[in-house]
C-alpha positions as CSV (number, residue, x, y, z in Angstrom):
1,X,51.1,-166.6,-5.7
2,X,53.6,-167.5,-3.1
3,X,53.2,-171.2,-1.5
4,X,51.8,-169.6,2.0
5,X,49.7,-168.0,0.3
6,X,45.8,-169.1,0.6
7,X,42.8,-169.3,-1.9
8,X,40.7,-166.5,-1.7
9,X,36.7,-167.3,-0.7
10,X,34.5,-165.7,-2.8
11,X,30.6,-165.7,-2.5
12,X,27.6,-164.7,-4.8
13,X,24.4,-164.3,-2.6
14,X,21.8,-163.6,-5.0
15,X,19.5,-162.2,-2.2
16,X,15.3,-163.0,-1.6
17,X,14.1,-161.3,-4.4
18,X,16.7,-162.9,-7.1
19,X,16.7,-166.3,-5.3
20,X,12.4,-166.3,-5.2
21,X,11.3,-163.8,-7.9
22,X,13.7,-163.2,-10.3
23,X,15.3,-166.6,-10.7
24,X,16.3,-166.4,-14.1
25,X,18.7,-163.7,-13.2
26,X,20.3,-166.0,-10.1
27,X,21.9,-168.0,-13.4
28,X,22.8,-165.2,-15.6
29,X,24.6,-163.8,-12.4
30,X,26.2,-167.0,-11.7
31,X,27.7,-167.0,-15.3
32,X,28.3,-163.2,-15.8
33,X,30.6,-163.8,-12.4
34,X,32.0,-167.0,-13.8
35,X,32.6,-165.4,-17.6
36,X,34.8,-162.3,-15.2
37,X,37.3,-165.2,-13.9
38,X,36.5,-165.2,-10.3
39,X,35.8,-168.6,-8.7
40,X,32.9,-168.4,-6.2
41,X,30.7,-170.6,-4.4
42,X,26.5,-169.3,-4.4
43,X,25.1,-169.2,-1.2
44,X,21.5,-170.6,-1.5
45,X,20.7,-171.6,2.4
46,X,21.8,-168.2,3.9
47,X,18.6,-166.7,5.1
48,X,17.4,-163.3,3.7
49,X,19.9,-160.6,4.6
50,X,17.8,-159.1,7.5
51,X,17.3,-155.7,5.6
52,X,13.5,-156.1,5.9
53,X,13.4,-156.9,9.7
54,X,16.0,-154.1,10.2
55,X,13.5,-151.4,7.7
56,X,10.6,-152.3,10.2
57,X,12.2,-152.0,12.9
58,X,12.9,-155.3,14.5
59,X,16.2,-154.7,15.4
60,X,16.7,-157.3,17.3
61,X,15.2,-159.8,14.8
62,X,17.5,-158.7,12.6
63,X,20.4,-159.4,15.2
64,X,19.3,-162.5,15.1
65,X,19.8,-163.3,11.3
66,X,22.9,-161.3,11.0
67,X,24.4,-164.1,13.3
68,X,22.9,-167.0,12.0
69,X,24.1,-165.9,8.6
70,X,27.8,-165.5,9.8
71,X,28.0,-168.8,11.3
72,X,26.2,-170.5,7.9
73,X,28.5,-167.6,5.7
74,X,31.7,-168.0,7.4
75,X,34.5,-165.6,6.8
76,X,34.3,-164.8,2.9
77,X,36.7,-162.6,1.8
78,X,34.3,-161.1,-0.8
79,X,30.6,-161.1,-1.0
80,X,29.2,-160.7,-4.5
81,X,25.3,-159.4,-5.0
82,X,23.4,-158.4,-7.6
83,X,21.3,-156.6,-5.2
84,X,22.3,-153.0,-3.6
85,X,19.9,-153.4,-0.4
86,X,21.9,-156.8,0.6
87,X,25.8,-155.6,-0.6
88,X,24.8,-152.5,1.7
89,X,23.8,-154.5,4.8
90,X,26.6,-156.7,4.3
91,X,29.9,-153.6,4.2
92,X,27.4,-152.0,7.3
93,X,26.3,-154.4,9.8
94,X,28.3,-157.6,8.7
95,X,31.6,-156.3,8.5
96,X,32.2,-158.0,5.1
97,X,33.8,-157.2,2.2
98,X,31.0,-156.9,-0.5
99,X,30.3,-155.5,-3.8
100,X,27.9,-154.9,-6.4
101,X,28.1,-157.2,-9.7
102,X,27.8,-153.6,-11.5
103,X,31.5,-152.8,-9.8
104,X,32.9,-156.5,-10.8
105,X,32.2,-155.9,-14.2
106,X,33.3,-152.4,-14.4
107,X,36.5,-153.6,-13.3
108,X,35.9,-155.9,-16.4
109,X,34.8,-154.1,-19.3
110,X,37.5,-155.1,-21.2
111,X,35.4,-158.7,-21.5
112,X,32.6,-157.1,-22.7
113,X,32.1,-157.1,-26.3
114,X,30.4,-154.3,-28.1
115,X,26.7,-156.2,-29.8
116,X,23.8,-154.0,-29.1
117,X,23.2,-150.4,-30.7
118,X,20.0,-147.8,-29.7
119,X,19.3,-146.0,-26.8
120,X,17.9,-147.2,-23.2
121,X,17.3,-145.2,-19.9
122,X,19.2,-145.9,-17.2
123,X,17.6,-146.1,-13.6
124,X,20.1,-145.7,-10.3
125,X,18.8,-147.9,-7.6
126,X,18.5,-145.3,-4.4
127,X,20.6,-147.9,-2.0
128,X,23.1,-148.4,-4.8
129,X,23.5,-144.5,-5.5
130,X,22.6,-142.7,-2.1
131,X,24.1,-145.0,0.3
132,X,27.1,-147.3,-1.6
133,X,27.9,-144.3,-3.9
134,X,28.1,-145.8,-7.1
135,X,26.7,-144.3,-10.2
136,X,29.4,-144.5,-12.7
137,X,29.7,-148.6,-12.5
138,X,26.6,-149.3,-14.5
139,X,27.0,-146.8,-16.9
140,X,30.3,-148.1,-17.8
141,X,28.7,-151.4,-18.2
142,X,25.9,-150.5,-20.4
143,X,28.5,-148.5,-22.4
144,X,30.4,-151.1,-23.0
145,X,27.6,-153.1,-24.8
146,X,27.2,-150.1,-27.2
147,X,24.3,-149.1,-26.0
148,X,24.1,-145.1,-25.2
149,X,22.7,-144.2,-21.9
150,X,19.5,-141.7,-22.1
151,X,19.5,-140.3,-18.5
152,X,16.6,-139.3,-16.6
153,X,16.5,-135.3,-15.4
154,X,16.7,-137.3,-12.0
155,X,19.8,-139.3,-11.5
156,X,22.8,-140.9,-9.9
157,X,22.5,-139.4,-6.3
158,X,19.4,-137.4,-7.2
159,X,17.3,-140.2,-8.2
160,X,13.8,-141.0,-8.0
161,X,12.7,-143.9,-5.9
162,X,10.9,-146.4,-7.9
163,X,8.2,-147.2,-5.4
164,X,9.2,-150.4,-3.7
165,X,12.1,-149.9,-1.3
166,X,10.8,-149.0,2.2
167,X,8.5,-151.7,2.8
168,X,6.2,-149.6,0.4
169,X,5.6,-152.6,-2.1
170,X,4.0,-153.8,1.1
171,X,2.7,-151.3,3.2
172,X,1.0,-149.0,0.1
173,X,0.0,-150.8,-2.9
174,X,-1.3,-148.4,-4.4
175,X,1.2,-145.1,-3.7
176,X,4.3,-147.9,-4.6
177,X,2.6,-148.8,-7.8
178,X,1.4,-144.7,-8.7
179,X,4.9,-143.7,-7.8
180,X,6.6,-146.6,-9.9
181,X,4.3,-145.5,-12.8
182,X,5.1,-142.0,-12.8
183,X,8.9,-142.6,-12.4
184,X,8.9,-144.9,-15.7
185,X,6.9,-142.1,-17.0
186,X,9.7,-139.8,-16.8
187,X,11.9,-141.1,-19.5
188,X,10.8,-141.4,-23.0
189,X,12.7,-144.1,-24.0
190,X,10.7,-147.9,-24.8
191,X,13.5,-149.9,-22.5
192,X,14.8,-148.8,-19.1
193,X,17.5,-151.1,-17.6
194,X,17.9,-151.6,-13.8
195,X,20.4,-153.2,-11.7
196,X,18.2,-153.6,-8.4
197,X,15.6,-156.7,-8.5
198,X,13.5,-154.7,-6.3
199,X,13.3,-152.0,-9.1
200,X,13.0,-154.5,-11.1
201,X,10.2,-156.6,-10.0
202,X,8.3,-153.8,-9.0
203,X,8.7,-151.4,-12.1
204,X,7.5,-154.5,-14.4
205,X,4.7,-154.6,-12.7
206,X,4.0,-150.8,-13.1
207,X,4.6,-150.1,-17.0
208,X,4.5,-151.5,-20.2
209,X,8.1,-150.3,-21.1
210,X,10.5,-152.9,-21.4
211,X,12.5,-153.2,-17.9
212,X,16.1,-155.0,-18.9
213,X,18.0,-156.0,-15.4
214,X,21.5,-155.3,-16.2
215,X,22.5,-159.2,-16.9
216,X,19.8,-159.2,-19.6
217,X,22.0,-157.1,-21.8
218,X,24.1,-160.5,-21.8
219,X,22.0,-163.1,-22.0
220,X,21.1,-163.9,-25.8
């Protein structure tokens, strides 16, 4: 590193559902990203991302919190998320620099040491596949645990929503939880891991498989 040169600002925003919900996995995150090397900062007093305003269609609303978060944000120079629905707002209508924690630790595998054996079912979050493009991430990370991937006949870019995104968890109880059902249904494995808290949340809530999000597979 040259003497001009400056330290780079890194964030982890651990996003409503993590922050709220899943709060457990706002730690294992924050150590996951710590055990990878990177020195961040959490973000805990951002407001939500705006993704929710912007799916309803309050578009100006969600103006509104896009701005407010920049000036609270700043100008990081890499936005870490374990959620797809807030790293895709970010790279779209932020302008930031984001990725999924699935992508950090791909780029890390080499810290990841081999302790689990069996087989798990691995769901691909729609945002994470359909609209950020990354499918092969996760995979690399379960992977590297040991673990071997059994793969639904749906997958990577032709996967199956799990009933929540959409405003459906909302909006449809009932569709949201039949659809949720049926997609945990469609694997016969006991343990399906996720690495979306919405799919997570909600697909907990709809089975009595065992849903592992992706940090779990860490956490002893």
């Amino acid at each position: 590193m040259g003497i001009f040169s400056r330290k780079k600002k890194i964030v982890y925003f651990p996003g409503c559902v993590t922050q709220y919900l899943n709060k457990e996995q706002k730690g294992n995150w924050e150590a996951i990203i710590s055990d990878m090397g990177l020195e961040f900062e959490t973000i805990d007093k951002a407001d939500c991302c705006g993704n929710p305003a912007r799916e309803a269609g309050y578009m100006e609303d969600f103006r509104k919190i896009v701005d407010k978060n920049k000036k609270k944000i700043g100008k990081p120079d890499l936005i870490i998320s374990n959620c797809p629905h807030c790293v895709h707002i970010f790279l779209t209508y932020y302008g930031y620099n984001a990725k999924h924690t699935s992508a950090i630790m791909a780029e890390n595998t080499n810290k990841i040491l081999k302790r689990k054996q069996g087989k798990v079912a691995f769901h691909d979050p729609c945002i994470l596949s359909r609209k950020i493009g990354i499918v092969d991430d996760p995979r690399k990370v379960i992977n590297a645990t040991g673990l071997e991937i059994e793969e639904f006949a749906r997958n990577k870019e032709n996967t199956v929503c799990c009933g929540a995104s959409g405003g459906m968890i909302h909006n449809s109880v009932g569709l949201s939880k039949k659809i949720g059902k049926s997609r945990a249904n469609q694997t016969k494995c006991d343990e399906i891991v996720v690495c979306c808290p919405h799919c997570y949340h909600h697909l907990k809530n709809c089975t009595t498989k065992k849903i592992t999000e992706l940090s779990e597979l860490f956490m002893e």
